[in-house]
C-alpha positions in Angstrom: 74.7 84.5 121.4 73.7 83.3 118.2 72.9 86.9 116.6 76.1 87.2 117.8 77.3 85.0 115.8 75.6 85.7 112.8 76.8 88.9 113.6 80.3 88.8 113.3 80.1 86.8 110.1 78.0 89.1 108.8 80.5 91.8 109.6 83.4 89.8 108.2 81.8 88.4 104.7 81.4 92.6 104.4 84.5 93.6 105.1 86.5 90.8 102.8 83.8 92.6 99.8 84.5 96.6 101.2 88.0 95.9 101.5 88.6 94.2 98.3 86.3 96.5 96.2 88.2 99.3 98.1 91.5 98.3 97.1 91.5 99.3 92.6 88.7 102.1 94.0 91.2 103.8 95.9 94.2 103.3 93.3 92.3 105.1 90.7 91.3 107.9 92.7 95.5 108.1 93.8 94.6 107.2 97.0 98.4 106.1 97.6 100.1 106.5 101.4 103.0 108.9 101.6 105.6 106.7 103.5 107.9 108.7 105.9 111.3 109.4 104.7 113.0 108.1 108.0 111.4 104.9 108.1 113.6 103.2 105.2 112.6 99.7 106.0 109.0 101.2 104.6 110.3 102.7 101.3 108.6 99.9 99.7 105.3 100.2 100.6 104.8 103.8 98.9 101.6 104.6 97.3 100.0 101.3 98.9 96.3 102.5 99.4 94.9 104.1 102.4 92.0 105.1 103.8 90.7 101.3 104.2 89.3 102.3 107.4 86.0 103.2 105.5 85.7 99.7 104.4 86.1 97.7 107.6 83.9 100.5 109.6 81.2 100.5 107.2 81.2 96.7 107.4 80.8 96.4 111.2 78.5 99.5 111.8 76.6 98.2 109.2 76.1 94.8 110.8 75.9 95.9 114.0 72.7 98.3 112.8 71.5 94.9 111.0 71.3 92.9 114.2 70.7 95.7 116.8 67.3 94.6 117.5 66.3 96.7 120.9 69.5 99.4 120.0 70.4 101.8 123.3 71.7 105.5 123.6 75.0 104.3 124.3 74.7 101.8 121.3 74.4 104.8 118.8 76.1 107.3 120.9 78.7 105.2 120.7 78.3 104.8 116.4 78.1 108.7 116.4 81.9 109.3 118.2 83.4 106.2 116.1 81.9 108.0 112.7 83.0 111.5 113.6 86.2 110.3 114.5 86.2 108.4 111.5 85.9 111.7 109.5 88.5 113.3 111.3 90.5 110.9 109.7 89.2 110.6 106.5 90.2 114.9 106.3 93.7 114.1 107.8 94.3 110.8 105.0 93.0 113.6 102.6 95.2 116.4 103.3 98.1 114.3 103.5 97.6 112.8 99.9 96.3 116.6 98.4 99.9 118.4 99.8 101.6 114.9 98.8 103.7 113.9 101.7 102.8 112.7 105.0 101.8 115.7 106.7 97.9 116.5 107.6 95.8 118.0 110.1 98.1 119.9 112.1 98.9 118.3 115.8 96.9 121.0 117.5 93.6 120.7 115.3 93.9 116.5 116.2 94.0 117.3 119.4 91.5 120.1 119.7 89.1 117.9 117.8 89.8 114.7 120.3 89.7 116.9 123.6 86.1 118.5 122.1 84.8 114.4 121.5 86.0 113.0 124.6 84.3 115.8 127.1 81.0 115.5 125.7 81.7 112.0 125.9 82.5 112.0 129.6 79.3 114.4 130.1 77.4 112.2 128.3 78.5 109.2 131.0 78.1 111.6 133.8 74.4 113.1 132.6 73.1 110.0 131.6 74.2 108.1 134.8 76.5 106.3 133.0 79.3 106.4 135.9 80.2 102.9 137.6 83.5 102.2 137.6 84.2 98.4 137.2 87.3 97.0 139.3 89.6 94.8 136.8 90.2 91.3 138.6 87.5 91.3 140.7 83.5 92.0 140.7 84.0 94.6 142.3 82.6 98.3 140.8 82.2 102.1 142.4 79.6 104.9 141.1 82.2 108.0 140.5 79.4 110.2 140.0 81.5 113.7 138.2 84.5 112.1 138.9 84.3 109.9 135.7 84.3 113.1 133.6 88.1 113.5 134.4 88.6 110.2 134.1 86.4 109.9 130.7 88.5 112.5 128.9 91.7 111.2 130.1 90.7 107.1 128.7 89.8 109.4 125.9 92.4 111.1 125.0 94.6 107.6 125.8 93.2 105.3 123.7 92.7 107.6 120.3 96.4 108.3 120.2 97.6 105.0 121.5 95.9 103.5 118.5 96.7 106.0 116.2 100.5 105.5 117.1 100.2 102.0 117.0 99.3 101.7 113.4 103.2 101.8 112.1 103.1 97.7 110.9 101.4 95.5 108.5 98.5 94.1 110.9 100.0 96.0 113.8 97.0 98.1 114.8 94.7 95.6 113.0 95.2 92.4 114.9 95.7 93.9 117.9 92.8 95.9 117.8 90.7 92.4 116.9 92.0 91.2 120.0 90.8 94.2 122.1 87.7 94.0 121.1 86.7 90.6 120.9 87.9 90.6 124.6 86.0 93.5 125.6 83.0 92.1 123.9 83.2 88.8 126.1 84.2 90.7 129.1 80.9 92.8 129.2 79.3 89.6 128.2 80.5 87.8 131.3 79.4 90.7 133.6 76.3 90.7 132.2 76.7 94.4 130.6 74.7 95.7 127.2 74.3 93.3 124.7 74.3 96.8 122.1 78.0 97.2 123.0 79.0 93.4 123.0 77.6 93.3 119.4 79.4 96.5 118.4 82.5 95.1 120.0 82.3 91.6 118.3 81.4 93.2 114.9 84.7 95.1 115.0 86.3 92.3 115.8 85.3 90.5 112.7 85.6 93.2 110.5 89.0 93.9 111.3 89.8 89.4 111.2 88.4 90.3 107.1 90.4 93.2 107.0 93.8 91.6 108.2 93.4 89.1 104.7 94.8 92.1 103.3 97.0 94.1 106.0 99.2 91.7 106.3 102.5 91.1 105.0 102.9 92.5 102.5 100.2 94.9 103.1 97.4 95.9 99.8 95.6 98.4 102.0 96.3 100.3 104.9 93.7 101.4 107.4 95.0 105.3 107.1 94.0 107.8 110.1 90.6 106.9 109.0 90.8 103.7 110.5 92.7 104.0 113.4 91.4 107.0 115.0 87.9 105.8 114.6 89.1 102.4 116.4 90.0 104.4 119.2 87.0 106.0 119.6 85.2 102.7 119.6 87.0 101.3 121.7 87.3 104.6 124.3 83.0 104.8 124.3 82.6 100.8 124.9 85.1 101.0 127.4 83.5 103.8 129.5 80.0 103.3 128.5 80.3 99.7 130.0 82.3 100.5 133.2 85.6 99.2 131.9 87.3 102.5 131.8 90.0 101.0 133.8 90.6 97.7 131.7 92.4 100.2 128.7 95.3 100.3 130.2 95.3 96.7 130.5 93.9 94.8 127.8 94.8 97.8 125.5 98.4 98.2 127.1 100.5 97.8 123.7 98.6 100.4 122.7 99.4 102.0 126.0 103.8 101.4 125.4 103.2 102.9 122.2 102.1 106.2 123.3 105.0 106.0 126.6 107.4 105.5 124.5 107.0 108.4 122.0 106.6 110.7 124.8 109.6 109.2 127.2 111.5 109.7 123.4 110.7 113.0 123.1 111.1 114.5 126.7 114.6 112.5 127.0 115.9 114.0 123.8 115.4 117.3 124.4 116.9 117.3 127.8 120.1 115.3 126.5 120.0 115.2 123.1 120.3 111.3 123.2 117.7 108.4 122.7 116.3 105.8 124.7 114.7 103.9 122.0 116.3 103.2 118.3 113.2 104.6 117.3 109.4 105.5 118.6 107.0 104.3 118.8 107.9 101.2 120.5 107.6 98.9 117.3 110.0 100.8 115.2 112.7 100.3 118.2 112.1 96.5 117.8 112.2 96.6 113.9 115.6 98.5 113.6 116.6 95.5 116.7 116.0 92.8 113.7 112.6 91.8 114.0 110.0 91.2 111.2 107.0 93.1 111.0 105.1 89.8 111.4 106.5 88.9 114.4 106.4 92.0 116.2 102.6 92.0 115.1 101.7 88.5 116.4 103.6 89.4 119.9 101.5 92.3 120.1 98.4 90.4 119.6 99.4 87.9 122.0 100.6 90.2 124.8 96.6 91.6 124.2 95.2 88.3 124.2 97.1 86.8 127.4 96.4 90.1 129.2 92.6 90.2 128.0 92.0 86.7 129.0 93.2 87.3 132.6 90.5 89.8 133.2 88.3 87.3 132.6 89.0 84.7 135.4 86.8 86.3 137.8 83.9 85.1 135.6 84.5 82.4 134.7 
């Protein structure tokens, strides 16, 4: 517990540095986010830089490498998926600031890209024997055997575009991501899962505390695709490489709503022509109802952290 500790501070201390150094590096090389013309409440915030996912990644892989003393294949299995879909990101932010609007990697070539990750993921689970199945609530778990390559592209596929879609609000996707994991992290703890993955977990968790300083409002730095679609992949390969597949939907569930709610949106529209929400993602619709980016952040958090700490009470 204490390398833990030491850690997570460690992680934290690094990020504050990354993401501060990041902030004038970024300026200068026009690193500036393209806001999207039917979001007016964000007309503001154009040109504020992006791409400060490198900073808080590079902060908590690097402490995480620091104190990884007796490392695992999962441990760096799981590095590999976060950096790669790290750079995934980093091309999209790219494109999108090269062609100077907010348009990237095409929809297909995201997706192509994530369904490519998350079954060599899965196999990896299923090859490497990596297939209980942990029942939330209880202490409880099943071996799926092939079963948990389904299921591993599906948590997958989930959680990289639930992030991805979450990150629409000054310390949206941050905080609530900080939550995730620091749950996660004492979760696996309590079940007496690998310490490699707890310390990964926790080191996110404090990188993204450091990176908040400056994500929240008003925002100096945005996270990009860089940051949140290498969050998801951290959190999909903890997730199933611990057995938790199934607590995703639950400790992760605004990131969940978020991805419902674009895709109830879209379906709904083109079979009417109407709306159900002002606006998707879910967080917009609240916005445009009169709420402040702040608030609509902390009750995300909160819903994560209530939810999270439920899952824990068989444990403790």
């Amino acid at each position: 517990m204490r390398e833990i500790i030491l850690a997570v501070l460690v992680a934290f201390v690094l990020s504050l540095v990354f993401c501060a150094a990041a902030i004038p590096l970024l300026r200068r090389a026009g690193s500036g986010q393209h806001i999207l013309s039917y979001v007016k409440e964000h007309a503001g915030k154009e040109g504020t830089p992006t791409m400060g996912g490198l900073a808080f990644v590079a902060a908590a892989v690097f402490a995480a490498l620091l104190f990884a003393r007796r490392a695992d294949k999962p441990f760096y299995v799981a590095l590999a998926v976060g950096l790669g879909y790290l750079a995934v990101g980093f091309l999209d932010d790219l494109l999108k600031l090269k062609r100077g609007k907010n348009l990237g990697l095409r929809p297909y070539q995201k997706i192509v890209f994530q369904f490519a990750v998350a079954l060599m993921a899965a196999l990896y689970c299923c090859m490497e024997g990596l297939t209980v199945l942990r029942v939330p609530y209880t202490r409880l778990s099943a071996d799926i055997g092939w079963w948990m390559l389904p299921l591993g592209i599906l948590v997958f596929l989930g959680t990289v575009n639930g992030v991805n879609l979450t990150d629409g609000l000054d310390g949206l996707a941050g905080g609530t991501s900080a939550v995730f994991f620091l749950a996660l992290g004492a979760l696996i703890t309590l079940q007496g899962g690998s310490g490699t993955l707890v310390l990964l977990s926790c080191c996110l968790a404090g990188a993204l505390a450091a990176y908040l300083v400056f994500n929240t409002g008003r925002a100096s730095l945005f996270m990009g695709d860089t940051g949140s679609l290498s969050l998801g992949g951290f959190a999909a390969c903890v997730a199933l490489f611990s057995g938790n597949a199934l607590v995703v939907p639950l400790a992760g569930l605004m990131f969940v709503l978020s991805s419902i709610s674009v895709i109830l949106q879209v379906i709904y529209y083109k079979k009417t022509g109407k709306r159900i929400f002002l606006m998707a993602p879910l967080h917009h619709h609240f916005q445009h109802k009169g709420y402040s980016e702040g608030k609509i952040s902390y009750a995300y958090a909160a819903v994560t952290a209530v939810l999270s700490a439920t899952l824990l009470i068989p444990f403790v």
